[in-house]
C-alpha positions in Angstrom: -33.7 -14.7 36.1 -31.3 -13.2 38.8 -28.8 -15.0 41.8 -30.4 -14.8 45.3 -27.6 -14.6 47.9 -28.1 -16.5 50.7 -25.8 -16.2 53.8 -24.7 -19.6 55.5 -23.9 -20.3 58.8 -20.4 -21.0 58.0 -18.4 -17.5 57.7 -16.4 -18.7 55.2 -19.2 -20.0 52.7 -22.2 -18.3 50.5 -24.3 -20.1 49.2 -25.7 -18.8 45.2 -28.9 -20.1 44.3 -30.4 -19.6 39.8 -33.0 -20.3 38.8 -34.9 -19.9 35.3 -38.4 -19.1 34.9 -39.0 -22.1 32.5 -39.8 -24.9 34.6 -38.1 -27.7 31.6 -34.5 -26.0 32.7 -32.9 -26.9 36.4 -32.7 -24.6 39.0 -28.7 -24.8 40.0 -27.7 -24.4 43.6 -24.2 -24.4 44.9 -22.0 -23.1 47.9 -19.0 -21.0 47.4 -16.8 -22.3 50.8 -13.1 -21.4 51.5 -10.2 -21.6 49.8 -9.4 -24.5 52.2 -12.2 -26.2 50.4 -11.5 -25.7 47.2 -8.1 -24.5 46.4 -8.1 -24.4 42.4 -8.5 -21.1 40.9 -11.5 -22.2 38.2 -14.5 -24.8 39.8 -15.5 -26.9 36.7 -19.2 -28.1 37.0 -20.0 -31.3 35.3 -19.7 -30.7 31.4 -23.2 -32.8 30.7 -25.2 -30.4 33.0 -23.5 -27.1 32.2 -22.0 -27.5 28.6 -20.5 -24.1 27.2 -20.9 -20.7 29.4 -18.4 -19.3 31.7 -20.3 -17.1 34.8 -17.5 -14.5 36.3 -19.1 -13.8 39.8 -18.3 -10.5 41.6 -14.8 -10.7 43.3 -16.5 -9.3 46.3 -18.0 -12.7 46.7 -16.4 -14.9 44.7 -12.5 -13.8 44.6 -11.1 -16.6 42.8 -13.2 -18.7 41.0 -15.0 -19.6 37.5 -18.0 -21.0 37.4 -18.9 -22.8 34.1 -22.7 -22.8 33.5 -25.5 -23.9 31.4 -25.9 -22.1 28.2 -29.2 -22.8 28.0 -29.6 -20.3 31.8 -27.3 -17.9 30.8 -27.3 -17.5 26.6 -24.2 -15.2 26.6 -20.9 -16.3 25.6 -19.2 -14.8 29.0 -20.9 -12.5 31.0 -19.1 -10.5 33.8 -21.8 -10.0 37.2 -21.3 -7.7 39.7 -25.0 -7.3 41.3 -25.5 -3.5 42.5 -26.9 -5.1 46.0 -23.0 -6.8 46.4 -20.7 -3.4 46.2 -21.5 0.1 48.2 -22.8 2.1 46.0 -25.5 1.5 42.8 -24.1 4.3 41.1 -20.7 1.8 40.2 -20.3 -1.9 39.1 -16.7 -3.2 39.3 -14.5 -5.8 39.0 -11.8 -4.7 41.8 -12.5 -1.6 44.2 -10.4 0.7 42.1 -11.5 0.6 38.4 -15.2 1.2 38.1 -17.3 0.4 34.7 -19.9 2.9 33.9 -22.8 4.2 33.0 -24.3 7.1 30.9 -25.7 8.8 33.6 -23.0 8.7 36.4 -20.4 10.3 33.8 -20.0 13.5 35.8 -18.4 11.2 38.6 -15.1 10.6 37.1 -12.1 12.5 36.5 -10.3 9.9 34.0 -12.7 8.3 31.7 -11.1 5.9 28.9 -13.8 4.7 26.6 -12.6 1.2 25.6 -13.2 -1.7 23.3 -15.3 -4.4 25.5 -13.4 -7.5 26.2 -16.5 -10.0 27.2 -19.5 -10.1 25.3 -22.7 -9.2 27.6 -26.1 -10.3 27.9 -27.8 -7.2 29.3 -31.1 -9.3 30.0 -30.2 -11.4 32.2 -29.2 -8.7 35.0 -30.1 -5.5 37.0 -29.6 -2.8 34.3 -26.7 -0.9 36.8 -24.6 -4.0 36.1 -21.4 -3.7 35.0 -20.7 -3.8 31.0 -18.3 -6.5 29.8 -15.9 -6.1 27.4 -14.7 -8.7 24.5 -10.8 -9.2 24.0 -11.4 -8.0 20.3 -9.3 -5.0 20.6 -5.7 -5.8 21.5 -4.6 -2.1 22.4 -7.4 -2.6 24.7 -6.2 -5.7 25.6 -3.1 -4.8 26.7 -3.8 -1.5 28.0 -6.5 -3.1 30.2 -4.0 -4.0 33.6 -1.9 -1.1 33.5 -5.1 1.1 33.3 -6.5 -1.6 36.5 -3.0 -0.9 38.8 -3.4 2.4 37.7 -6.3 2.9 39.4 -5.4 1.1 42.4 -2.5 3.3 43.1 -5.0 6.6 42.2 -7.8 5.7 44.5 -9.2 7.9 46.9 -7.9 10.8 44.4 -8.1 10.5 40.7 -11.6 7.5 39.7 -10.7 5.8 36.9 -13.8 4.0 35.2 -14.2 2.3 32.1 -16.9 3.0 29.6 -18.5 -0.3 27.1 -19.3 1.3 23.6 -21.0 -1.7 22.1 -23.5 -1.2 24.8 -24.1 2.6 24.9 -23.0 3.4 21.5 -24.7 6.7 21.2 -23.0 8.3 24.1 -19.5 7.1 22.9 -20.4 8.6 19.6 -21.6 12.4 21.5 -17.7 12.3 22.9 -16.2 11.5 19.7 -15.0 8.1 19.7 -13.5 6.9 16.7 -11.5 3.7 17.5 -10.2 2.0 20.5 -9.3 2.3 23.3 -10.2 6.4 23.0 -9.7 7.4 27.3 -10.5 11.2 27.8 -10.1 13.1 30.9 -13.4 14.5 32.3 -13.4 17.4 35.3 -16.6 18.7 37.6 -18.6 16.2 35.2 -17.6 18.2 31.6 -15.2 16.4 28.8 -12.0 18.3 29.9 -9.2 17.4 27.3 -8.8 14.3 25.4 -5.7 11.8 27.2 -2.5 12.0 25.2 -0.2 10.5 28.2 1.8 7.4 28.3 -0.6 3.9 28.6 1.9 2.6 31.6 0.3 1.4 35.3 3.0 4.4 36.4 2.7 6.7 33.4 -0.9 7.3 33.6 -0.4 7.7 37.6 2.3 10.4 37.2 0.1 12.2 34.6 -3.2 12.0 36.2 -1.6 13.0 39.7 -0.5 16.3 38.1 -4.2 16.6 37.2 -5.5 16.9 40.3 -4.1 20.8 41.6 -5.3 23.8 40.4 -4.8 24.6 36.5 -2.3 27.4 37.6 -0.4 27.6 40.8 -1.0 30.8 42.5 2.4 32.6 43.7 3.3 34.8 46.5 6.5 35.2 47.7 9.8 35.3 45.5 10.5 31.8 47.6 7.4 30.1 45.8 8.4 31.2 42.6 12.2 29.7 43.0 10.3 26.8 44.5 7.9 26.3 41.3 10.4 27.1 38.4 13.2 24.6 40.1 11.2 21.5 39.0 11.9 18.7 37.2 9.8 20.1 34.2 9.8 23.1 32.6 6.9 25.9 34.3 5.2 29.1 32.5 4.2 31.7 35.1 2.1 34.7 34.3 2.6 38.1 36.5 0.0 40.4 36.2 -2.7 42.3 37.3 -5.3 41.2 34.7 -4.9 37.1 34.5 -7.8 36.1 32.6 -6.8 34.8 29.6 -3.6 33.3 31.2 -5.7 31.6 33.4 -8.3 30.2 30.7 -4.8 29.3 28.5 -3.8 27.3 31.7 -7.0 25.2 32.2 -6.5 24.2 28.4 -3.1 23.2 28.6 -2.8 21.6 32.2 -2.8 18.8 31.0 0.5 19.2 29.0 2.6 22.0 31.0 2.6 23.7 34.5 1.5 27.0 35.0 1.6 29.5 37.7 0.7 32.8 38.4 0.6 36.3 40.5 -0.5 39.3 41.0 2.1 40.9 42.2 3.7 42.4 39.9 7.3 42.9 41.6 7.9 38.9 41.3 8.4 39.9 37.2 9.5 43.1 37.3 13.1 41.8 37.4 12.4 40.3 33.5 10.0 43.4 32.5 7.5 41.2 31.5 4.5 39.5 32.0 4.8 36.4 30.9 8.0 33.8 30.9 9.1 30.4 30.3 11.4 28.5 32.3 14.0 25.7 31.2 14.0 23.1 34.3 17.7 23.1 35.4 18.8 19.6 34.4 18.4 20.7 30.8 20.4 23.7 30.8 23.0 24.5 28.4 25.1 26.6 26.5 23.3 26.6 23.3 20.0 28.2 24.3 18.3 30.6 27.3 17.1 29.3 30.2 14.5 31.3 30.4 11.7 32.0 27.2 10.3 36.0 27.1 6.4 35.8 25.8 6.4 39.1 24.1 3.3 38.8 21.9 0.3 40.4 22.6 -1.6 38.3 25.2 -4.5 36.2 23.6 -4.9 32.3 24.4 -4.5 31.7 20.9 -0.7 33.4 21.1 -0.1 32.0 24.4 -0.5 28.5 23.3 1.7 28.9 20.1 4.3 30.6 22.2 4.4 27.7 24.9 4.0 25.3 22.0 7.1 26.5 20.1 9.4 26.8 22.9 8.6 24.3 25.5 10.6 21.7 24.5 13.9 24.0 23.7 16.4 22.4 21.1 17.0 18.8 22.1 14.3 18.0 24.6 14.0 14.8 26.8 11.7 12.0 25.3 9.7 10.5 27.7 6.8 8.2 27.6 4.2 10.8 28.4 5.4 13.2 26.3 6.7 11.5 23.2 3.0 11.3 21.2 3.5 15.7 21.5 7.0 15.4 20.0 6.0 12.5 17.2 3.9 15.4 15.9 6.9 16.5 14.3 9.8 15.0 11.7 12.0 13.8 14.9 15.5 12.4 15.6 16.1 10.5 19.0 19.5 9.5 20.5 18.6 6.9 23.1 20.8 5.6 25.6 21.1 5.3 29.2 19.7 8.2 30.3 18.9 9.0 34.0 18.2 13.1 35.3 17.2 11.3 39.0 21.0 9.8 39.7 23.0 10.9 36.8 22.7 14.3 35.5 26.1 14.9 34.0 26.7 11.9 32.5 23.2 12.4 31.3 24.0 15.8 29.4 27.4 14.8 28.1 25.8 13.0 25.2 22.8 15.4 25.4 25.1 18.3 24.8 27.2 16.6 21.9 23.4 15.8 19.7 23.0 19.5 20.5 26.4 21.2 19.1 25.4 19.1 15.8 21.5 19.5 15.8 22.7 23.8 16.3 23.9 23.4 12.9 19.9 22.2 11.4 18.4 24.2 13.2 15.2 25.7 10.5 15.3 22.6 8.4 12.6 20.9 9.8 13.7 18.4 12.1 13.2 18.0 15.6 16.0 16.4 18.0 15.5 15.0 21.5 17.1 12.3 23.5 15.5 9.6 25.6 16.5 6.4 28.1 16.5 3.5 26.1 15.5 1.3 29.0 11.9 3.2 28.7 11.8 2.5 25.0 13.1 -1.2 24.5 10.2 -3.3 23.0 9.7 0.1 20.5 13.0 0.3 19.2 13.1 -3.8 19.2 9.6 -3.7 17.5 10.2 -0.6 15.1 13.2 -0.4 14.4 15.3 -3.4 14.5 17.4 -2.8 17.0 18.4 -5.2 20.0 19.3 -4.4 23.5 22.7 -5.1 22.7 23.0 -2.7 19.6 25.4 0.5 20.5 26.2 -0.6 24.2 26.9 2.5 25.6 27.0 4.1 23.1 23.4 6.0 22.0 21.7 4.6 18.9 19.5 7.2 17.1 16.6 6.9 14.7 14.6 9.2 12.7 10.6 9.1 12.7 8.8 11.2 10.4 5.1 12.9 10.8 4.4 10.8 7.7 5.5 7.1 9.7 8.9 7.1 7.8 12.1 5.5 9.7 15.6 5.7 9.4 18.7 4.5 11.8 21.9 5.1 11.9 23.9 2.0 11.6 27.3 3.7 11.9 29.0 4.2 15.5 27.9 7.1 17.9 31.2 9.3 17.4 32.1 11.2 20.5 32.9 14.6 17.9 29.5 14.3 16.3 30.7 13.6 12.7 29.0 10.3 12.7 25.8 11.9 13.4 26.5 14.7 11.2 27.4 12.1 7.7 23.6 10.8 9.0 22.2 13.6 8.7 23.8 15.0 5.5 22.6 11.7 3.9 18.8 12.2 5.8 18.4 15.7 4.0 19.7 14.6 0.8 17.8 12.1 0.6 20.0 9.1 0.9 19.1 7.2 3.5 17.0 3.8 3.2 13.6 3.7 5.0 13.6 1.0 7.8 10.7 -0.9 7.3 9.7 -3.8 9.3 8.9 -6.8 7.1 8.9 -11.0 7.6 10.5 -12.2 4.2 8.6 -12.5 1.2 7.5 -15.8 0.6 9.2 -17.9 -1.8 6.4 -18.8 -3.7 2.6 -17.0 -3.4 0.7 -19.3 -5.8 -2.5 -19.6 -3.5 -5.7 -18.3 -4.1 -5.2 -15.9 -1.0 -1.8 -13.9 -1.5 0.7 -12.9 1.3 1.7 -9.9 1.9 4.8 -8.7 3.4 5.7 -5.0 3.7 8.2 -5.3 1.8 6.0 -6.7 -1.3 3.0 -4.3 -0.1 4.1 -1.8 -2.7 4.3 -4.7 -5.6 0.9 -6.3 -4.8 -1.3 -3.8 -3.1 -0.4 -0.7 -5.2 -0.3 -2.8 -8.1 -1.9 -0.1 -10.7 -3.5 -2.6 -12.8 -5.5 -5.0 -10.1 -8.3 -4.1 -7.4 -6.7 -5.5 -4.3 -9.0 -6.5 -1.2 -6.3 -7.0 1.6 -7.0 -8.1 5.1 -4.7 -6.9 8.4 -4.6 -9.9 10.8 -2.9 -11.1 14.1 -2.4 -14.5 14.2 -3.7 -14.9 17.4 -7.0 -13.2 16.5 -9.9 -15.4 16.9 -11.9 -13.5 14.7 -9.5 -13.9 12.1 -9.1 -17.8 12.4 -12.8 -17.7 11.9 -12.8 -15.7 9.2 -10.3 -17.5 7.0 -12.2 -20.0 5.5 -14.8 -17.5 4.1 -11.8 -15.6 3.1 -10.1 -18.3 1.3 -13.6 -19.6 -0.3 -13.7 -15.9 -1.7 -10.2 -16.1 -3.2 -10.9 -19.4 -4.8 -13.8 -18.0 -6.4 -12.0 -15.2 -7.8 -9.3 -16.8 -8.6 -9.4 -16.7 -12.6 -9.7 -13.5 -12.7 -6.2 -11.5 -13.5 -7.9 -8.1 -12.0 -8.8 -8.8 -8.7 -5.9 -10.0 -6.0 -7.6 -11.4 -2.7 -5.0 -11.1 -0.1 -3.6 -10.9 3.7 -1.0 -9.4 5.9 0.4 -10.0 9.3 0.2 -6.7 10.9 2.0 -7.6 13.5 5.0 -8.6 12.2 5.0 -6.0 9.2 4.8 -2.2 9.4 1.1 -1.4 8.2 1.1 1.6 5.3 0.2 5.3 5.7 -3.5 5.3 5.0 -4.5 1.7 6.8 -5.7 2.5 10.3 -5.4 -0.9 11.9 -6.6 -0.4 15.4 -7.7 -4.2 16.0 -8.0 -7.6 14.0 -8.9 -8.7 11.5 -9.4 -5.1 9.7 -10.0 -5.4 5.8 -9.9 -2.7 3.2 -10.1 -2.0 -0.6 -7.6 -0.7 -2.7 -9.2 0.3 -5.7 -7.6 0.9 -9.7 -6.7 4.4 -9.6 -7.7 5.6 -6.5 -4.6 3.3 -4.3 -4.0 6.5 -1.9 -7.9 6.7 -1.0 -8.4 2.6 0.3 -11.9 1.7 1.5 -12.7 0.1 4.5 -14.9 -2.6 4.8 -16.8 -2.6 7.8 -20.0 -5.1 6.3 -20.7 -8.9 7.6 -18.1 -11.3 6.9 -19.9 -13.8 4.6 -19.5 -14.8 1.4 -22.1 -13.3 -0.3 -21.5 -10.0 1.3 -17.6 -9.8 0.1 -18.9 -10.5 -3.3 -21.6 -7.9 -3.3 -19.0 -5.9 -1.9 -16.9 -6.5 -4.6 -19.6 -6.5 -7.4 -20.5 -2.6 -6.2 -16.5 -1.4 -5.8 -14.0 -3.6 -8.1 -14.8 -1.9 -11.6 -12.2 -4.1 -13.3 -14.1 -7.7 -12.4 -14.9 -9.5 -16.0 -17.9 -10.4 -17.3 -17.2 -14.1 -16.5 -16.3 -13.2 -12.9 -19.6 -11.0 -12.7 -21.6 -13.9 -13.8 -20.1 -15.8 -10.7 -21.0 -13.3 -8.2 -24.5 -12.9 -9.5 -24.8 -16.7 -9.6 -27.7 -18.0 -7.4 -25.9 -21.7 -7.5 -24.2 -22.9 -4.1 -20.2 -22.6 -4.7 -20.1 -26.6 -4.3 -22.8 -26.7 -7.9 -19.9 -24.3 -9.2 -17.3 -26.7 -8.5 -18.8 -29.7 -9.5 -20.6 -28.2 -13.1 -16.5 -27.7 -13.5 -15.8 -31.1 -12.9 -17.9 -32.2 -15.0 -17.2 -30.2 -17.7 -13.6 -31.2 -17.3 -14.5 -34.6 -17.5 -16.1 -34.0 -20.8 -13.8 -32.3 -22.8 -11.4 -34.8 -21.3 -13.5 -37.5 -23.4 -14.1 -35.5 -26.7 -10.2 -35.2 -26.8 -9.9 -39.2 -26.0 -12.5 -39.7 -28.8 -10.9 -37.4 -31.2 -7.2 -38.7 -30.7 -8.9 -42.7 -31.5 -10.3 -41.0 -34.7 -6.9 -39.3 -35.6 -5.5 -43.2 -35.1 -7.9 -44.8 -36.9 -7.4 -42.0 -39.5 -3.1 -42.4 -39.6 -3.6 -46.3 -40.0 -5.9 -46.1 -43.0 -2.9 -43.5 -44.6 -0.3 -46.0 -43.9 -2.2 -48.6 -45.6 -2.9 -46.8 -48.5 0.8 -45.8 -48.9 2.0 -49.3 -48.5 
């Protein structure tokens, strides 16, 4: 079954004609006409002929509307069509003329390819096999990184392609480039799997860093006026001068993606340095507290070369962006954030740049990286993971500590303008004073149900519990999936609920920092934390039925008792179960009546014989 497009006389109506092969179902005919016509953004077709699907039509033809259809013609949930015989080319199926979804073998096409969690669920039968995948809303990374990576494109076309890639569908190929979770997005050049993305996931984050991507990996140099031109930048540049680049050059294509390069062969342009190879401080971070410029005077190897540009890019108190902040979190790091601005306001940028700097001099070798940041760029993160509203400090900066390890700290007291504030911080950060911010909704009051919140602040108390197997499950409560899952969930705990060794329980990841160890990349994700193993948690990743949580269980939870055992292995349906306890209840309920009339009869008799 396929649409037939049919032109109408009318320029402003098409007319869409389905049919199914099976002559018991109706063949559905309708016309698309103007907005004029039909002004609403969705067209509801009568709910007794087309009962459950929803039909996304290409926007080249249909820009506006939904078309709910028969789920009997098109079995799929929500199916996104794009016909290759609507859009230019066959090679690219898309939603809008920027973004393009993918297939296996037009990879080589792209220069940004992010390989996604689907968001609609497809139905590959129905439809030309260059169709666009769809993509289900499982994934809420995905879901929210899904319009910025959409304007992104729109602003990059005609020089960068974005495309998306659906890794339900072609599982295998997602699996040759590595993909591990979602949303993965790698950067592929001349049709080869370049570097992997590490760049903000902003509409205008992932335009600055892509644009960058599309010179050469290294700048070639000329004149002393190109070099002035190149190291005056906004970022910081690495230029190579010599005769014999090679190895500067392959070093370069590596790291393009995270530092600008340039080179020459003419020698003269770094004679003045005696070198070959040099790093250059832009000039809105200079200071008093370190060079401007970096000597490389290792032995040239790309190996060296990277170290080198690794261990000095970034100088002493670098600027925290959103493209390059994943770099820095790769360290033990300490922020100031505050209103920050190198475009408009360089001094009054620097003058609390430079006062973080005459403290963090004073650290330097212990471990801990410093760098400042606009707080503007980083307000939903510091609200989100640390605590802190947009009214905390005023203008004064706020600064936090993130470990390597996920730890956070803050500093509650006042930004001092002589840096002793900071300086009692970090005295008490190194001696290991400080309390760990953790994000955390309050512990409940009372957790007698079968299934047992979990807060972070209890996650310690009831997941790590030594004595007691804990299956826990990370939801959002706006998860779908997870509404449907929680009545098997709960049915589980019930069943399990006698049993003092096994804890059956939840969390809202959302509004509670998830533990080191627990990758939660979408919802619901469920793992095992085992007896004696609590730093090594499994990961479930079987069916969500009943029976398979308790085979689960049976197989991993060493500590369930025999009784508990017995109710796994049970064949009976759970309502048997509950009403063979009924029942007995009900029974020993009328030996003890029987009983307490003998014990009556019994104490009368004892009176009369005393009397």
């Amino acid at each position: 079954m396929s649409p037939s497009l049919i032109p109408h006389p009318s320029s402003s109506l098409h007319h869409v004609s389905f049919s199914h092969p099976s002559s018991s179902l109706p063949h559905v005919s309708f016309s698309h006409p103007s907005s004029l016509l039909f002004p609403s953004s969705c067209l509801l077709l009568s709910s007794l002929l087309f009962p459950s699907s929803c039909l996304l039509l290409s926007s080249l033809l249909f820009p506006s509307s939904c078309l709910l259809l028969s789920s009997l013609l098109f079995p799929s949930p929500c199916l996104l069509l794009s016909s290759h015989s609507m859009l230019p080319s066959p090679s690219f199926l898309s939603l809008s003329s920027a973004t393009v979804y993918l297939l296996p073998p037009h990879f080589s096409s792209v220069s940004l390819l992010p390989l996604i969690s689907p968001f609609l669920t497809c139905c590959p039968s129905l439809f030309h096999p260059s169709s666009p995948p769809s993509f289900p809303l499982r994934c809420g990374h995905c879901k929210k990184l899904s319009p910025e990576f959409d304007k992104a494109a729109r602003r990059l076309k005609g020089s960068v392609q974005l495309a998306k890639v659906d890794c339900t569908s072609h599982s295998q190929t997602c699996e040759r480039f590595g993909v591990s979770g979602y949303p993965t997005l790698k950067i592929f050049r001349n049709g080869r799997d370049s570097a992997p993305y590490d760049g903000p996931r902003t509409a205008e984050g992932i335009y600055h860093y892509m644009k960058k991507q599309t010179g050469p990996d290294s700048v070639h140099l000329q004149t002393d006026e190109d070099l002035q031109t190149f190291i005056t930048h906004y970022e910081a540049s690495v230029v190579g001068a010599a005769s014999r680049l090679s190895d500067f050059l392959k070093a370069a294509g590596l790291l393009r993606e995270q530092f600008r390069f340039a080179h020459t062969t003419d020698l003269r342009l770094g004679a003045e340095y005696g070198v070959h190879v040099l790093l250059f401080r832009p000039p809105r971070l200079r200071n008093r507290f370190e060079d401007d410029v970096v000597v490389f005077s290792d032995h040239m190897t790309i190996t060296s070369l990277r170290r080198f540009i690794r261990d000095n890019i970034y100088g002493l108190c670098p600027h925290m962006t959103l493209e390059n902040r994943e770099r820095l979190r790769g360290r033990d790091l300490l922020t100031a954030f505050y209103d920050l601005d190198y475009h408009h306001n360089t001094r009054g940028s620097n003058y609390w740049r430079n006062r973080v700097m005459k403290v963090a001099s004073q650290y330097t070798g212990r471990g801990l990286t410093f760098s400042v940041a606009n707080k503007k760029d980083f307000l939903s993160e510091l609200e989100d993971d640390f605590g802190l509203g947009t009214s905390d400090g005023g203008e004064l900066p706020f600064v936090t500590i993130r470990t390597k390890l996920g730890h956070k700290f803050t500093m509650r007291e006042e930004f001092t303008r002589d840096g002793r504030s900071l300086q009692r911080f970090l005295d008490d950060y190194f001696a290991g004073r400080l309390k760990r911010y953790v994000k955390s909704e309050p512990a409940p009051e009372r957790n007698a149900a079968a299934v047992k919140v979990v807060v972070a602040e209890t996650f310690e108390d009831v997941v790590n519990d030594p004595e007691k197997d804990v299956l826990i499950q990370f939801y959002s409560p706006s998860c779908l999936h997870c509404k449907k899952l929680e009545p098997v969930y709960r049915e589980l705990a019930d069943r399990l609920y006698s049993d003092r060794n096994i804890v059956i329980a939840r969390m809202n990841a959302v509004n509670n920092d998830v533990p080191l160890g627990y990758d939660v990349q979408g919802y619901p994700t469920i793992y095992f934390a085992p007896v004696g193993k609590k730093d090594e948690p499994i990961r479930y990743q079987g069916p969500r039925e009943l029976k398979d949580f308790l085979n689960f269980l049976k197989q991993k939870a060493g500590r369930v008792n025999k009784i508990q055992r017995n109710k796994i292995e049970s064949k009976k349906p759970f309502f048997l179960l509950k009403m063979f306890s009924v029942r007995k209840k009900v029974v020993e309920t009328a030996h003890e009546k029987n009983m307490m009339e003998k014990f009556k009869l019994l104490f009368v008799l004892h009176t009369e014989i005393l009397s």
